[in-house]
KOLZA-393671 format. One record per residue (C-alpha): chain; x, y, z; residue in three letters. Coordinates in steps of 0.2 Angstrom, whole numbers, plus 2048, in hexadecimal, padded with zeros to 3 digits. Example, Ala and Ser with C-alpha at 12.3 -4.5 7.8 and 13.67 -1.06 7.14 Angstrom:
! KOLZA-393671
{atom "A",{83E,7EA,827},"ALA"} {atom "A",{844,7FB,824},"SER"} 
***
This chain:
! KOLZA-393671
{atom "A",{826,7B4,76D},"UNK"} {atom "A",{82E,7C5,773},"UNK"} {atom "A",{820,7CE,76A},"UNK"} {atom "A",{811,7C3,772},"UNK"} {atom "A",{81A,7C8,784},"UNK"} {atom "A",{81B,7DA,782},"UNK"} {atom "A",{808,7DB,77D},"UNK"} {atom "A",{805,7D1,78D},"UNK"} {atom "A",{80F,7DD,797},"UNK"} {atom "A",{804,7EB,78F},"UNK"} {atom "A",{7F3,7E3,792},"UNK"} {atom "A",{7F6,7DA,7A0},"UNK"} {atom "A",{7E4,7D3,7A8},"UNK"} {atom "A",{7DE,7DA,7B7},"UNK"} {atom "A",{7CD,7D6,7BD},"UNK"} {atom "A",{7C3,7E1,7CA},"UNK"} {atom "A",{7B2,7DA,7D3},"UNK"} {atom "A",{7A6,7EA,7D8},"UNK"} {atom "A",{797,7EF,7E0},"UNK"} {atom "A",{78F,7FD,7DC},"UNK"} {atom "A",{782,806,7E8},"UNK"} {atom "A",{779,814,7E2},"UNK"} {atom "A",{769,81B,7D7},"UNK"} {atom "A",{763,821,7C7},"UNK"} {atom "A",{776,828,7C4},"UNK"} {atom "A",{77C,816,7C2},"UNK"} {atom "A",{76E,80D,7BB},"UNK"} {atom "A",{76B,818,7B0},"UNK"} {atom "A",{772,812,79E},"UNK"} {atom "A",{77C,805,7AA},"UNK"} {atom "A",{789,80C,7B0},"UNK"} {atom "A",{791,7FC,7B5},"UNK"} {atom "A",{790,7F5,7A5},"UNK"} {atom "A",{799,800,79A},"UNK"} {atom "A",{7A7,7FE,7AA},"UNK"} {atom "A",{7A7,7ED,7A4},"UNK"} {atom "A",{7A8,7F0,791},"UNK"} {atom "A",{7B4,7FD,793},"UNK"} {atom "A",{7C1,7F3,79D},"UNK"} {atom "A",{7BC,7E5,791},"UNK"} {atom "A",{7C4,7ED,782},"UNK"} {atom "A",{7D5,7EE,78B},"UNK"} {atom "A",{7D6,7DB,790},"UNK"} {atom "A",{7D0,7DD,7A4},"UNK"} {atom "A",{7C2,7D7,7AD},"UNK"} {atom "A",{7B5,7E1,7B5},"UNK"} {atom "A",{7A6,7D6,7C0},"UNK"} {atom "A",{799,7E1,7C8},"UNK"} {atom "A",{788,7E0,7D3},"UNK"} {atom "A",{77D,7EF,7D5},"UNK"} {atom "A",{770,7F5,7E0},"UNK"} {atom "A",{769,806,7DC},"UNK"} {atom "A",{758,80B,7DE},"UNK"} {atom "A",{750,81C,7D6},"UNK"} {atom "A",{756,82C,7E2},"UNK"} {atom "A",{75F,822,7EF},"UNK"} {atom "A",{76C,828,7FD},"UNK"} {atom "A",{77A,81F,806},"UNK"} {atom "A",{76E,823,816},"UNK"} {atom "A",{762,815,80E},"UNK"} {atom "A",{76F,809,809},"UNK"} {atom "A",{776,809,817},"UNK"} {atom "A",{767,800,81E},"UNK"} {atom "A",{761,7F8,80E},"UNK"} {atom "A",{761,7E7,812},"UNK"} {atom "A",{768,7E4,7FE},"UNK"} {atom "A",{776,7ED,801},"UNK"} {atom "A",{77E,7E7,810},"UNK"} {atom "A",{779,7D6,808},"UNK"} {atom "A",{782,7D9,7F9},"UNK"} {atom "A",{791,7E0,804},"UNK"} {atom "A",{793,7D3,812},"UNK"} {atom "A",{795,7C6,802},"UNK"} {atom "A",{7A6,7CC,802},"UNK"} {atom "A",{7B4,7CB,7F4},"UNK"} {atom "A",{7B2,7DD,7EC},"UNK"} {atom "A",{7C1,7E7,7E6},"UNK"} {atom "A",{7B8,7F6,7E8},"UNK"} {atom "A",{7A4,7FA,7F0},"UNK"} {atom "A",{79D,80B,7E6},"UNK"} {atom "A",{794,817,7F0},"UNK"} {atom "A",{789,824,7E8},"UNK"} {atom "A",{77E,82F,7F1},"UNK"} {atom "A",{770,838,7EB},"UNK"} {atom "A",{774,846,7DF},"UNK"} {atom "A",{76E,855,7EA},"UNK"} {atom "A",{773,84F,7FB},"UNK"} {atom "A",{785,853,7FC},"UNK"} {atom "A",{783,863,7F5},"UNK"} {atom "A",{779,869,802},"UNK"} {atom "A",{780,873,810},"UNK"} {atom "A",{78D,86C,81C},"UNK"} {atom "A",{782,86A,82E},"UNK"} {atom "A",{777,85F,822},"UNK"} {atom "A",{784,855,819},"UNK"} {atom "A",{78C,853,829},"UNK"} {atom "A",{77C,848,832},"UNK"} {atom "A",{774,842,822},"UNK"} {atom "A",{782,83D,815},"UNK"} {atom "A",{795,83A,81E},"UNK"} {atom "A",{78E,82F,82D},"UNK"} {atom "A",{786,823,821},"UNK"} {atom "A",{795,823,814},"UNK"} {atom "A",{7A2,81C,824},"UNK"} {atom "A",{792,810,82A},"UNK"} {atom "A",{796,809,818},"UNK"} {atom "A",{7A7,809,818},"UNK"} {atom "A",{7A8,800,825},"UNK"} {atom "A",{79D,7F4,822},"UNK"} {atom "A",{7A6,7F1,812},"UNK"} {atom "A",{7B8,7EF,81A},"UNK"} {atom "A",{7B1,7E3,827},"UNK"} {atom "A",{7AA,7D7,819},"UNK"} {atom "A",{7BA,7DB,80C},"UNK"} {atom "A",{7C7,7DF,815},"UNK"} {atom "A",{7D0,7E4,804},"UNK"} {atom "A",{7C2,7EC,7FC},"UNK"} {atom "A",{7C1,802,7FC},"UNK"} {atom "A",{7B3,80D,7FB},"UNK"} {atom "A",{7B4,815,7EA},"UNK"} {atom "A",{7A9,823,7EC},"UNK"} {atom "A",{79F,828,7DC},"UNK"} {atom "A",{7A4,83C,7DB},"UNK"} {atom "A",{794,842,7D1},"UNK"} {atom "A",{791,853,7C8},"UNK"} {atom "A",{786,864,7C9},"UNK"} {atom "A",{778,862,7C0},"UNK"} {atom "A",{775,86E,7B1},"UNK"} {atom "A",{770,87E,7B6},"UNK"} {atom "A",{776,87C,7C9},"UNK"} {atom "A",{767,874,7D4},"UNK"} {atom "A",{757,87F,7D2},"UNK"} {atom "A",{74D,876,7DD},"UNK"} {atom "A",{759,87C,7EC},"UNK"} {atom "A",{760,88A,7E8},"UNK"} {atom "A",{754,896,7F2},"UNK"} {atom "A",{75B,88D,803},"UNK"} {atom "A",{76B,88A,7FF},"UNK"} {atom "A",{774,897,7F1},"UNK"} {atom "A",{782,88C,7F0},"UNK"} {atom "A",{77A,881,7E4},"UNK"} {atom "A",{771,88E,7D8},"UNK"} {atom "A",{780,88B,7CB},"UNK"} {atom "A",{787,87A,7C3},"UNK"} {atom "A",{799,87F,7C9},"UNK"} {atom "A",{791,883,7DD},"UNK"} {atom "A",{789,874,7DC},"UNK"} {atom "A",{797,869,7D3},"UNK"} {atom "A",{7A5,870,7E0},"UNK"} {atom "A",{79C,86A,7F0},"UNK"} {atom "A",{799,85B,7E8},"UNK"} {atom "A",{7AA,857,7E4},"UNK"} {atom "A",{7AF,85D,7F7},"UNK"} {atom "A",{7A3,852,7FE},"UNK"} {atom "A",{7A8,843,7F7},"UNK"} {atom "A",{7B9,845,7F9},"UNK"} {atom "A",{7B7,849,809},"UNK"} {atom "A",{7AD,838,80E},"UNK"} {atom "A",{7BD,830,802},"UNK"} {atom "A",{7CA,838,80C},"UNK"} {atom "A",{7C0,834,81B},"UNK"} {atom "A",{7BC,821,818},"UNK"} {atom "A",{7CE,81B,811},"UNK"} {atom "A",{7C7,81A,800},"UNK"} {atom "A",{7C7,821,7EF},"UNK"} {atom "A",{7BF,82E,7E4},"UNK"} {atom "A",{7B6,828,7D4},"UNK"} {atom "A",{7B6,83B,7CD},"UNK"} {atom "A",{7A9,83B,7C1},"UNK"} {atom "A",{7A3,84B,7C5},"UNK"} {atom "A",{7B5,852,7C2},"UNK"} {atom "A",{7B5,84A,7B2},"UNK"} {atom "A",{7A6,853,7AD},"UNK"} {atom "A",{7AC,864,7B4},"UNK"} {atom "A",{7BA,862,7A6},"UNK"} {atom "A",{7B1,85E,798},"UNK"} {atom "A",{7A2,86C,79C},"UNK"} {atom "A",{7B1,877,79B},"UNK"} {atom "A",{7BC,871,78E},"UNK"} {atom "A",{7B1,868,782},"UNK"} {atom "A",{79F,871,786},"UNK"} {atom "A",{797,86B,777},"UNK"} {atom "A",{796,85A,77D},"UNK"} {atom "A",{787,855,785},"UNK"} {atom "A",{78A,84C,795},"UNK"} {atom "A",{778,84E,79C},"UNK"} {atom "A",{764,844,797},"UNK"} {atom "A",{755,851,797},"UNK"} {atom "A",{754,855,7A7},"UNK"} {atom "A",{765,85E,7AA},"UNK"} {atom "A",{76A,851,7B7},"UNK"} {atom "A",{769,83F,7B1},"UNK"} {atom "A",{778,83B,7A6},"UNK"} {atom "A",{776,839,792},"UNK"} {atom "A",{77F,828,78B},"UNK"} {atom "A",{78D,833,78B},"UNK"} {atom "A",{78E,839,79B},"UNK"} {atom "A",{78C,829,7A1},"UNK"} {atom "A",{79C,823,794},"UNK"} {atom "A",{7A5,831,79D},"UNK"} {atom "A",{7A2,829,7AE},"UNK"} {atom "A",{7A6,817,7A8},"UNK"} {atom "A",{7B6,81B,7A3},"UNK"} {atom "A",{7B9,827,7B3},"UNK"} {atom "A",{7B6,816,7BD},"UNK"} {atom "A",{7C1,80B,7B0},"UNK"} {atom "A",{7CF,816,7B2},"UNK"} {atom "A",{7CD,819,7C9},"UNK"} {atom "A",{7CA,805,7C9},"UNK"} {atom "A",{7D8,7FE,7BE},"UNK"} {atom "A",{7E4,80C,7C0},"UNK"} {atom "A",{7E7,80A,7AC},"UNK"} {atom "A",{7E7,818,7A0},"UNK"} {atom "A",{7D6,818,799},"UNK"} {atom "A",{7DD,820,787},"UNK"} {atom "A",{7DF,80C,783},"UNK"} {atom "A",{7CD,809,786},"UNK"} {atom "A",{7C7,803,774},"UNK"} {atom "A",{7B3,803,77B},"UNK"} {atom "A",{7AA,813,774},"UNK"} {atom "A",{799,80C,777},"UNK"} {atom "A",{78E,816,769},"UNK"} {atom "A",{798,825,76A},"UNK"} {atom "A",{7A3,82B,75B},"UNK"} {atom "A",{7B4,828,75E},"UNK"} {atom "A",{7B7,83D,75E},"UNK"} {atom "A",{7AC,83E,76E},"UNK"} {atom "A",{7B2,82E,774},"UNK"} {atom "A",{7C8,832,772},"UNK"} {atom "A",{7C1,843,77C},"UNK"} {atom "A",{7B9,83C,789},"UNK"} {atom "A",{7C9,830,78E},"UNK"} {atom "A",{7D6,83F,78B},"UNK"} {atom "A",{7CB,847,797},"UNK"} {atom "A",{7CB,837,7A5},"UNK"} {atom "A",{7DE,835,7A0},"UNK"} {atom "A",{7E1,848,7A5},"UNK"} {atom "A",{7D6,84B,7B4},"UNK"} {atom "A",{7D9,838,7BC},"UNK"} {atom "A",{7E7,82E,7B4},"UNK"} {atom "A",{7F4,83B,7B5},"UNK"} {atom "A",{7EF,840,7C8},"UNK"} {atom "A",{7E8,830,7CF},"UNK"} {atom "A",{7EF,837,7E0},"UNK"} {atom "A",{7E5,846,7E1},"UNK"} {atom "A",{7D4,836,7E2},"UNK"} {atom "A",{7DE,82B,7EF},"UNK"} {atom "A",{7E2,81E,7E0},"UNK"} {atom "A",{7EF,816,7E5},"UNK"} {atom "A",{7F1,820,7F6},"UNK"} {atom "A",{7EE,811,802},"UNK"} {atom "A",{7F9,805,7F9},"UNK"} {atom "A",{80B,7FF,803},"UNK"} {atom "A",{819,809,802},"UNK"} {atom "A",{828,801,80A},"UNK"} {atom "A",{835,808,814},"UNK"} {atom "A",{841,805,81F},"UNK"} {atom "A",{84E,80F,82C},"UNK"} {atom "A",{85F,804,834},"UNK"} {atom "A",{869,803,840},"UNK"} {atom "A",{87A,7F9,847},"UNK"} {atom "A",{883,7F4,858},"UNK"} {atom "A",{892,7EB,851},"UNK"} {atom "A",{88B,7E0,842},"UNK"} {atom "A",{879,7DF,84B},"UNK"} {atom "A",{86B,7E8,841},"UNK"} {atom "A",{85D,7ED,847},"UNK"} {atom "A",{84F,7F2,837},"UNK"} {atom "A",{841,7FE,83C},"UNK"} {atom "A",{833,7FC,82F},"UNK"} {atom "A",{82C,80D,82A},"UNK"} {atom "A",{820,806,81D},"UNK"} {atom "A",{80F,80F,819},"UNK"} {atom "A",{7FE,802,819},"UNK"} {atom "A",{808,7F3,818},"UNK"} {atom "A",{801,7E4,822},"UNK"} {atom "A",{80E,7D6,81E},"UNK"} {atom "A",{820,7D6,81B},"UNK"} {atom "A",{82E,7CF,812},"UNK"} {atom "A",{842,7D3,815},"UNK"} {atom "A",{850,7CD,80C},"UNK"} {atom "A",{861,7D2,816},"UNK"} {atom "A",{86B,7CC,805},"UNK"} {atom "A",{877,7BE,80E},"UNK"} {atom "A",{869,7B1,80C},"UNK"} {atom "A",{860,7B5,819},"UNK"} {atom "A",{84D,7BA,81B},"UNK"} {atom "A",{840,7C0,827},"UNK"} {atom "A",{82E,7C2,827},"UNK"} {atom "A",{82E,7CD,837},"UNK"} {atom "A",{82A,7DF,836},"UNK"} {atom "A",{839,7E6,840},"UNK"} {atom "A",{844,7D7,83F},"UNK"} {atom "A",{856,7D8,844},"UNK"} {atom "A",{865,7CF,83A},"UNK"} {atom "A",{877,7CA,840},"UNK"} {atom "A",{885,7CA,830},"UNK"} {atom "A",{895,7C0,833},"UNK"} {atom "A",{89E,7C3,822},"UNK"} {atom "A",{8A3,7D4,81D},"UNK"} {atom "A",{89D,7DA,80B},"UNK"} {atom "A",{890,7E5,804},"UNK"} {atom "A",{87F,7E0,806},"UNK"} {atom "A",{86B,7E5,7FE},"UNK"} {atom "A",{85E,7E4,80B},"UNK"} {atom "A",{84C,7E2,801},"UNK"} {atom "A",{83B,7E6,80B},"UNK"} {atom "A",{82F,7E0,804},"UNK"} {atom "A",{81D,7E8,80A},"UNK"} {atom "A",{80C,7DF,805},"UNK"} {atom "A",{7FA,7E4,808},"UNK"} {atom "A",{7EB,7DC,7FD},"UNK"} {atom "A",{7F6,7D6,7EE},"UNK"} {atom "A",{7FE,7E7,7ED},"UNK"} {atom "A",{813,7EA,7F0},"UNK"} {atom "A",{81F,7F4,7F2},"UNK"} {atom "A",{833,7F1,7F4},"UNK"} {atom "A",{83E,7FB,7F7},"UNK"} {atom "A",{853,7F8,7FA},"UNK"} {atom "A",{860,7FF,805},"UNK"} {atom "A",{871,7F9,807},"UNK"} {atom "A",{87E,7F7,813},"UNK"} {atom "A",{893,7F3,814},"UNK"} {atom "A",{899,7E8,821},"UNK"} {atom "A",{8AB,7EA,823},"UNK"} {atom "A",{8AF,7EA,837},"UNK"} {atom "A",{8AE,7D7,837},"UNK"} {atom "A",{8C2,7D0,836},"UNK"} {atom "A",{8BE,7BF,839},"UNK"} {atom "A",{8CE,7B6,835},"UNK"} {atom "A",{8D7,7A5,839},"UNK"} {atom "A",{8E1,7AA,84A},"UNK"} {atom "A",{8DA,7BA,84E},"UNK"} {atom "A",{8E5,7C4,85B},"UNK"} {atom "A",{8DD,7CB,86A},"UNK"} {atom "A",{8EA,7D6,86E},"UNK"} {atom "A",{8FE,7D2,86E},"UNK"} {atom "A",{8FC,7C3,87A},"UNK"} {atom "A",{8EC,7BB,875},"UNK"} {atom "A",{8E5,7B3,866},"UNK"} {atom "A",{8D7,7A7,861},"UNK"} {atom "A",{8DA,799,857},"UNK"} {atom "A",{8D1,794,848},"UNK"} {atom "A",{8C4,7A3,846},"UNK"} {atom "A",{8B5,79F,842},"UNK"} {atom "A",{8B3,78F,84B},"UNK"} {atom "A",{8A9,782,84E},"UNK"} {atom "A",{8A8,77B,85E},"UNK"} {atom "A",{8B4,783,86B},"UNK"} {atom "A",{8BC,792,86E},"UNK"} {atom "A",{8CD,791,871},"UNK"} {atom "A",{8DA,79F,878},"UNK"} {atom "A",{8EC,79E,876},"UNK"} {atom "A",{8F6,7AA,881},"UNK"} {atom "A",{908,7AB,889},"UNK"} {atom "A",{901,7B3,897},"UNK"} {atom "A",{8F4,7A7,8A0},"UNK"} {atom "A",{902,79F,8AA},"UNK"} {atom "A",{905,7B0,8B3},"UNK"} {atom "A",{8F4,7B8,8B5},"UNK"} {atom "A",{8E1,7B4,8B6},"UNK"} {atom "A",{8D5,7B9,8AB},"UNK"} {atom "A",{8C2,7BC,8A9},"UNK"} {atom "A",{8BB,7B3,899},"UNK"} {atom "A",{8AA,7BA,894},"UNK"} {atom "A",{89E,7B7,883},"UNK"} {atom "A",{890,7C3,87D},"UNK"} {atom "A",{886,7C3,86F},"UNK"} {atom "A",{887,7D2,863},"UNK"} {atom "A",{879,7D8,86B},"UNK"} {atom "A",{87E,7D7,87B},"UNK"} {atom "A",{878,7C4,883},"UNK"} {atom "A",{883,7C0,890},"UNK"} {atom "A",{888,7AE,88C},"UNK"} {atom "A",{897,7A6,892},"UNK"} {atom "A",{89F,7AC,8A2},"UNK"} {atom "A",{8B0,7A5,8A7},"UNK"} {atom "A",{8C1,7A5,8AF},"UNK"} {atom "A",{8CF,7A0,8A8},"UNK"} {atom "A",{8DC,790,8AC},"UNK"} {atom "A",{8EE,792,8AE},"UNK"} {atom "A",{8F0,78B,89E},"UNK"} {atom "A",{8F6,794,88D},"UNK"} {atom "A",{8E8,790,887},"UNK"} {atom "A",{8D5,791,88A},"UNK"} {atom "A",{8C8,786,87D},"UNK"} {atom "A",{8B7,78A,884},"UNK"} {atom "A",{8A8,77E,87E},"UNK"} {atom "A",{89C,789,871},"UNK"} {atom "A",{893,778,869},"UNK"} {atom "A",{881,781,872},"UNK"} {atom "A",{882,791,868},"UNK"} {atom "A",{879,796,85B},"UNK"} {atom "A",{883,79A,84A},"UNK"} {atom "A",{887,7AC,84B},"UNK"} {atom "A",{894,7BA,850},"UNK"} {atom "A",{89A,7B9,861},"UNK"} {atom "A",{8A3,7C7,86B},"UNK"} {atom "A",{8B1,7C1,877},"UNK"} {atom "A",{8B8,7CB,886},"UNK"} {atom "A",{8C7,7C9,890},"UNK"} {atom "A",{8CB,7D1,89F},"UNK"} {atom "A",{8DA,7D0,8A9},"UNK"} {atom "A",{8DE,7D1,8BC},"UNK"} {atom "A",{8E2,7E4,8B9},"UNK"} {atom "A",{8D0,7E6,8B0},"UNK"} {atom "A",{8D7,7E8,89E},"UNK"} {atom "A",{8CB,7E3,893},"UNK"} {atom "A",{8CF,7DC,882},"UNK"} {atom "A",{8C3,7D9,876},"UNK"} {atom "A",{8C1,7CF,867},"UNK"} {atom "A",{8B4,7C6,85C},"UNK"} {atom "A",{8B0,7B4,856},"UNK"} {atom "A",{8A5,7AA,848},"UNK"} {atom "A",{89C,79B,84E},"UNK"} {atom "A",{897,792,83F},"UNK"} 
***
C-alpha cells in the first residue's frame, strides 16, 4: 500500500488542453504530438488542437477566422503563439507595428474566452548560418547567434508584455549548438527542424507546460537514448532549474498578509500577489472569505492565522501567528477598588456592584472594541447597576465608568 501511494505521489496525473497557433515550425514532424507522447510516458495528459498554415504570422491569425474560432471555444490551459521565423528578428520600428500589436490582440483575445488560460509564446531559433536572405538590410541577423538573440528578446518581450510565459525552444537550441554541436537540430534547409529538433522542442513544451522535470520523460521517439538523455539534461538545465527566468510560475498566488490590533480587534491587510479569492483561518474556529477581513478574540492564548489565496486551481498558504494575553476576563472583575462586575463573562446583563453609588452619580457607557458606541447610561442610587445586554452580539465589550469628578475607570466584559 505504502509503496502504491508513493509512486502516485511521484507521478501524479496532470492534464493540460492546448492550442497551438503557428506554421511549418509546429507542423512540421508534429510538434504537438510528440508534447503528447512525451507527457504520456510520465502518466499526464496532454490534448491539443492546432492551426498552422505554411509561413504564417500572428498578424494573420489574429484575423484568421480558424484561430479566433478555435480560441473563443474556450477551456485551454495554455494558447501557443509562434510567429514567423524571420519576423521578430527584424529591427525594432518593424517588430514594433507588425509583430507586438498582434501578439496582445491575441492575448487578449485568448483571456476574454479562458480567463485561466496564458499565452505561451513559442521562443524559436536562428537559423543555421544566421538569415542570408536579410542580412544586407539588416547586419544583425547575418549570424545564428544575432539572429537567435533578437529572437529570444522578442518573444520574451511579448511574454513579459502579455502576462504569459516563454516556451524557450530557441534557448534550448542555443545550448545544445554550443554544448553538444554534433547533434543535428536542423532538416536541409538550415531552418526547418530535423526530428530531433523538433524532440528538443517537445520536451521544451513538456517541461514549461507541466512544470515537471523532463529527465522522467521515458518517450525518445526514434532517437537513441544517448541523444535523447542529452536533449532532457539540456531542457532540465536551461528550463526546469530556472523556470522564473520564462515566467513559469510567475503569475501563480503568493499569499500574504500584514496585521494589526486595537485592544483584541485585528484588522488583516491582504498583501497577496494574483490572487482573486481568499480563504483565512484566524485559528479559534473562526473563518472568513473576505479579502481584508477583521476578527475579534475573547480568550487569551496563542493563535495561527492561515491565508489561504487561490486563482485558477493554483494556491498558496502562508501562516503568521499571534499571542493574546491582555484579555483578563475573570468571574468578578474589579474595575477599580470600588467597582466590580459580577459573573464575567455574562450572558444577559451587566451588572455593577459598587459601595459608592449611594453617594455619587455615575456615567455608564458600552463600546465595542472598535469603538461602537452602544449603551449610554446613568447610574441609580443603588449599589448595584444590571444593565440589559440580551441585543448584543457575542463578543468583547469595553465598559466605562465615569464619575461626577470625570474619573474614568475602565474595564472589559465577554458576552457569550
Amino acid at each position: 500500500m505504502l509503496m502504491i501511494f508513493s509512486m502516485q505521489l511521484l507521478y501524479s496525473q496532470d492534464t493540460k488542453n492546448v492550442l497551438f497557433l503557428g506554421n511549418s515550425y509546429t507542423y512540421v514532424n508534429n510538434l504537438p504530438e510528440l508534447v503528447k507522447q512525451a507527457a504520456a510516458s510520465t502518466g499526464n495528459i496532454f490534448t491539443y488542437d492546432s492551426n498552422t498554415p505554411g509561413g504564417y504570422r500572428l498578424k494573420g491569425h489574429a484575423t484568421n477566422a480558424t484561430s479566433i474560432n478555435k480560441i473563443q471555444t474556450g477551456n485551454w490551459d495554455f494558447v501557443v503563439l509562434q510567429d514567423q521565423s524571420q519576423y521578430p528578428s527584424f529591427p525594432d520600428a518593424q517588430v514594433a507595428t507588425e509583430v507586438y500589436p498582434f501578439a496582445t490582440q491575441l492575448s487578449n483575445l485568448i483571456k476574454q474566452h479562458n480567463p485561466c488560460a496564458k499565452p505561451a509564446f513559442y521562443m524559436t531559433w536562428g537559423r543555421e548560418n544566421g538569415d542570408a536572405q536579410n542580412c544586407g538590410e539588416w547586419t544583425p541577423v547575418c549570424t545564428y547567434e544575432g539572429m537567435d538573440d533578437l529572437l529570444r528578446l522578442r518573444y520574451q518581450t511579448m511574454a513579459n508584455d502579455n502576462d504569459g510565459i516563454a516556451s524557450p525552444v530557441g534557448a534550448v537550441w542555443r545550448y545544445l549548438r554550443t554544448n553538444h554541436p554534433t547533434l543535428d537540430l536542423y532538416s536541409g534547409d538550415g531552418s526547418h527542424p530535423s526530428l530531433m529538433g523538433s524532440y528538443a522542442g517537445a520536451i521544451t513544451f513538456y517541461c514549461s507546460l507541466f512544470r515537471k522535470d523532463p529527465t522522467l520523460v521515458t518517450f525518445n521517439s526514434s532517437l537513441n537514448s544517448t541523444d535523447a538523455t542529452i536533449i532532457k539534461n539540456a531542457v532540465k538545465t536551461v528550463v526546469f532549474n530556472d523556470l522564473q527566468e520564462w515566467n513559469i510560475g510567475k503569475y501563480d498566488p503568493v499569499a500574504s498578509f500584514t496585521s494589526t490590533n486595537t485592544n483584541e480587534l485585528y484588522t488583516f491587510t491582504n498583501t497577496s500577489d494574483y490572487g482573486v479569492s481568499y480563504s483565512w483561518s484566524f485559528g479559534d474556529g473562526s473563518t472568513s472569505t473576505d479579502e481584508n477581513p477583521n476578527h475579534s478574540y475573547t480568550n487569551n492564548g496563542d493563535y495561527i492565522i492561515t491565508l489561504t489565496a487561490t486563482n485558477c486551481g493554483k494556491t498558496s498558504v502562508t501562516t503568521q501567528g499571534i499571542t493574546i494575553s491582555a484579555l483578563n476576563i475573570e468571574d468578578d472583575t474589579p474595575v477599580n477598588n470600588n467597582f466590580y462586575i459580577v459573573k464575567n463573562p455574562v450572558s444577559d446583563y451587566v451588572i455593577i456592584n459598587s459601595n459608592l453609588f449611594p453617594q455619587n452619580r455615575y456615567q455608564i457607557k458600552i463600546t465595542s472594541v472598535i469603538g461602537q458606541r452602544i449603551l449610554n447610561i446613568n447610574s441609580n442610587t443603588n449599589t448595584s447597576q444590571k444593565i440589559n445586554i440580551s441585543h448584543l452580539s457575542s463578543g468583547l465589550y469595553i465598559l466605562d465608568i465615569t464619575d461626577t469628578e470625570k474619573r474614568l475607570y475602565r474595564t472589559k466584559f465577554l458576552k457569550h
